[in-house]
N, C-alpha and C positions, 0 to 999 in steps of 0.2 A: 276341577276337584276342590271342592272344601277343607278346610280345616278340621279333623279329626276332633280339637278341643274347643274351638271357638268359632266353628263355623264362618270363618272368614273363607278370602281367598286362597289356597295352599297356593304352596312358594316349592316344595320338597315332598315326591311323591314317595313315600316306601314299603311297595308291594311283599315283603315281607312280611310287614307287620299291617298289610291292612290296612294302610293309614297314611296322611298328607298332611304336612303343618306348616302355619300361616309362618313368616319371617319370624315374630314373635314368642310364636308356640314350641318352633323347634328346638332353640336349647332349652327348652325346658325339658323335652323329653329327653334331648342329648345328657340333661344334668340329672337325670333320673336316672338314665340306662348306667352313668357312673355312678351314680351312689348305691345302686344297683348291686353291682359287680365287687364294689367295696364291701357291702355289709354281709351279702351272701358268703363272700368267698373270705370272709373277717381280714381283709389286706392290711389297715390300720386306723388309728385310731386320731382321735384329736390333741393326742397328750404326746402321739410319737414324730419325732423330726423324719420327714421326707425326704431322699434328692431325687432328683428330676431328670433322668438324660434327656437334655435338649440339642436334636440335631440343626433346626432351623426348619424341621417340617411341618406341616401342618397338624403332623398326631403328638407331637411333641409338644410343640406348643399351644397345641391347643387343650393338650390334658393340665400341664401347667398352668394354663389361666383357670380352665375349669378347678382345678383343685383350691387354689386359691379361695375360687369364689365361694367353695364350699366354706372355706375357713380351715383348712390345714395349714400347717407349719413344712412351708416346703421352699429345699434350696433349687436352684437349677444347677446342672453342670453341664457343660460344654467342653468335647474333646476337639481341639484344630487337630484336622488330622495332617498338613502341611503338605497337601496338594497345591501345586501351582496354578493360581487362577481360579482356584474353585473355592478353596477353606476359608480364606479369607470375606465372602460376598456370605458363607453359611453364617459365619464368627458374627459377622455385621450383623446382618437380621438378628440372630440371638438377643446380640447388646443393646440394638434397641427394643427392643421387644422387653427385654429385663426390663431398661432405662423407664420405660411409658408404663408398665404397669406395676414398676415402683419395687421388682424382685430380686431377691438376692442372687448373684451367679458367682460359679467359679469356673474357669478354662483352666484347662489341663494343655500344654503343648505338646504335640509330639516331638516338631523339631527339636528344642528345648532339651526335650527329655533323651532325644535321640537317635530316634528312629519314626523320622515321618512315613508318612506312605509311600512317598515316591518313592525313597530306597527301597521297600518292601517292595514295589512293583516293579525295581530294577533290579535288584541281587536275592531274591527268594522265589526259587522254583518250585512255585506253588500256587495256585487262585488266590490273587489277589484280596480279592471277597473272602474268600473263606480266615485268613491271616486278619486281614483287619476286622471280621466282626470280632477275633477271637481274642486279638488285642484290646479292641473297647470292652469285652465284657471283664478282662482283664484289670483294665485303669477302673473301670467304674465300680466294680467291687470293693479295688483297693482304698477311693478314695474315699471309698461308703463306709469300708470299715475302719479307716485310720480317722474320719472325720466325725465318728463314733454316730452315726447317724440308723434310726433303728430299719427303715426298709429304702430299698433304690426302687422307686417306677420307672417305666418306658412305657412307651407310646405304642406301642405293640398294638395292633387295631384285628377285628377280627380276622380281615383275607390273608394279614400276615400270620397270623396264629394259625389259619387253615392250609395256606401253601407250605407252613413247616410241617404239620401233620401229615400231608399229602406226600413229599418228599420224604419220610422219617419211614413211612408205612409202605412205599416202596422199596424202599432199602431193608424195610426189617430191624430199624437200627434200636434197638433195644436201649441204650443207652441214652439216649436223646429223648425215646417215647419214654423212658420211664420220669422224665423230669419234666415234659410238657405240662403248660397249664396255665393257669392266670396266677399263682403266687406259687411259689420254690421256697419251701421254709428255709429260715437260718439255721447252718449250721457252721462247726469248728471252722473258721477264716473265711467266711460267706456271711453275708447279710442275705435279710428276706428279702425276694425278687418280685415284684407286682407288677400288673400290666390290667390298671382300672380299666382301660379300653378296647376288652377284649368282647362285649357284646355288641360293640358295634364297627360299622364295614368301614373302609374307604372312603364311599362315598357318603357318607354320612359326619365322618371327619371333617371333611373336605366342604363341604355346607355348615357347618360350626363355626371353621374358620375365617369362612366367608362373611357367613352373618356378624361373626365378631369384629370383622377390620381387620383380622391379625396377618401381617405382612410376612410371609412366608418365602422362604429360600425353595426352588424350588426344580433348580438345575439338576441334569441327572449328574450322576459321580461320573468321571469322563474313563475311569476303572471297572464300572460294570457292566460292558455288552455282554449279551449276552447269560447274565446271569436266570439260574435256573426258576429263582423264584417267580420272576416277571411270566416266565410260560406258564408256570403254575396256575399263578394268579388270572391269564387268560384264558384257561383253561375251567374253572371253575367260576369267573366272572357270566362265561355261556351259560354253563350249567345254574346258575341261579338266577339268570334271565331265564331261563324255561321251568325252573321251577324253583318261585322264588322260596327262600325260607332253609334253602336245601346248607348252605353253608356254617348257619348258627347249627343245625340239627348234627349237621356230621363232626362239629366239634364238641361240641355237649354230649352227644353219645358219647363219643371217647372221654371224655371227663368221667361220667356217669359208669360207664358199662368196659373198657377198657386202661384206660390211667392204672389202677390200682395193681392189674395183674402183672405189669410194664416195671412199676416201680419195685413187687417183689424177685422180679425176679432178675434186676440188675440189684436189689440189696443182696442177692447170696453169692450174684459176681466180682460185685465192685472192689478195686480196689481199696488199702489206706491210704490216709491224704497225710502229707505233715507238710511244715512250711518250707516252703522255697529257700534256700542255701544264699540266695541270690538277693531278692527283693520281698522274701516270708510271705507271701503268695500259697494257699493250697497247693499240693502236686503231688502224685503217686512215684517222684524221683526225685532223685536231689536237687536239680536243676529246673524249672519250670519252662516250659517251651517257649516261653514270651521272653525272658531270659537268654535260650539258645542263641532265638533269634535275632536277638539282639547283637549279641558277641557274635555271631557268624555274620552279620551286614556289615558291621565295624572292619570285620577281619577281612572279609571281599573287598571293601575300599578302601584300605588300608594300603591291601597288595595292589590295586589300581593307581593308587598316589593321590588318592581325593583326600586323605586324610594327614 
């Protein structure tokens, strides 16, 4: 196959779009399909400060170098989530990865702060997964908004934008479908939420990152067998080898043709938010569940004698 732009050798075939591009050629489409997603979907601008959740994966950091190169003003942050054996090899990769391409970072500790994951994966009966995304999207807001910084990006990449729609629209979960998307406006104790790489897949990431050098963490979490989304994602990885294109389609429809009716009608449900008693955190209760859970692991180890 040739090169779609420069008729060279393609290096990256992508039957989606028709098209194959030389070593060369691809990030440039890769820096297209983000500026892409940025200007359509008005994410931000060159005048507003960025942060960056950086986990040490490929979508992660490879949107923060992409943004860079764009020319934004963008910080990274990095949550250790103080896993044994695993947090620390993601931490690494980040800091050098900041260190070479000369960017600002800040790490957040869990231990530090309290409540690493392994407590949460030993004293909270609950999926594991589910508790810690809910925790990170917890610290990253707070430290988006106390670090006065106008939007948070993640790395969020199409199949993960399609696996949550897939699971969300099984469920019926109204709450969830009504806030999907590629930017979550700012509101009262919320920064704007963006996810510039949402038109493009996995593997397309993952060829980015390649082509760039970028030395990527790339161990699974030694907490998520089994997690739902990875069947999802296999699940629909077939379905777009048989027809390719089907996964950009079935999320843009829903942007396009379902979003809208999703979001009125968790606005005539939704709760009031006011801040956290705790930690001034959004929450429809005094206490904010990241909080609970907090004081309830202390209080389990407490009465064990770990503490």
């Amino acid at each position: 196959m040739k090169c779609s732009r420069c008729k060279k050798l393609a290096c990256v075939a992508l039957p989606s779009h028709n098209a194959g591009f030389c070593p060369e050629c691809f990030p440039l489409f890769f820096s297209k399909q983000v500026a892409t997603a940025i200007r359509r979907e008005k994410m931000f601008t060159h005048d507003e400060r960025i942060l960056v959740a950086l986990s040490g994966g490929k979508d992660s950091l490879g949107l923060m170098l992409e943004l860079k190169l764009q020319g934004y003003d963008v910080t990274g942050l990095h949550i250790d989530l103080g896993i044994p054996d695993s947090s620390w090899k993601a931490r690494k990769k980040v800091e050098d990865f900041c260190e070479k391409n000369e960017l600002n970072l800040e790490v957040f500790e869990m231990e530090k702060w309290g409540l690493p994951i392994s407590d949460v994966n030993e004293f909270v009966d609950r999926p594991v997964c589910a508790v810690c995304g809910k925790m990170k999207r917890h610290h990253f807001n707070r430290i988006a908004r106390e670090g006065g910084y106008d939007a948070l990006a993640t790395g969020h990449n199409l199949d993960d934008e399609v696996a949550r729609l897939f699971a969300n629209t099984l469920r019926w979960d109204t709450a969830f479908l009504s806030d999907q998307g590629p930017v979550l406006p700012a509101a009262e104790g919320f920064v704007r939420k963006v996810k510039p790489l949402f038109r493009l897949t996995e593997f397309e990431t993952a060829n980015y990152a390649f082509l760039k050098g970028i030395e990527i963490h790339s161990d699974p979490c030694p907490y998520s067998t089994g997690a739902s989304f990875t069947n999802h994602k296999e699940l629909w990885g077939e379905l777009e080898y048989r027809s390719p294109g089907q996964k950009f389609q079935f999320y843009n429809g829903f942007l396009q043709r379902g979003k809208a009716a999703f979001a009125e009608l968790e606005k005539e449900i939704g709760a009031d938010l006011k801040p956290c008693e705790e930690c001034g955190s959004p929450t429809s209760v005094g206490v904010c569940s990241i909080c609970r859970i907090k004081k309830s692991v202390h209080q389990k180890k407490t009465e064990a004698g770990l503490v």
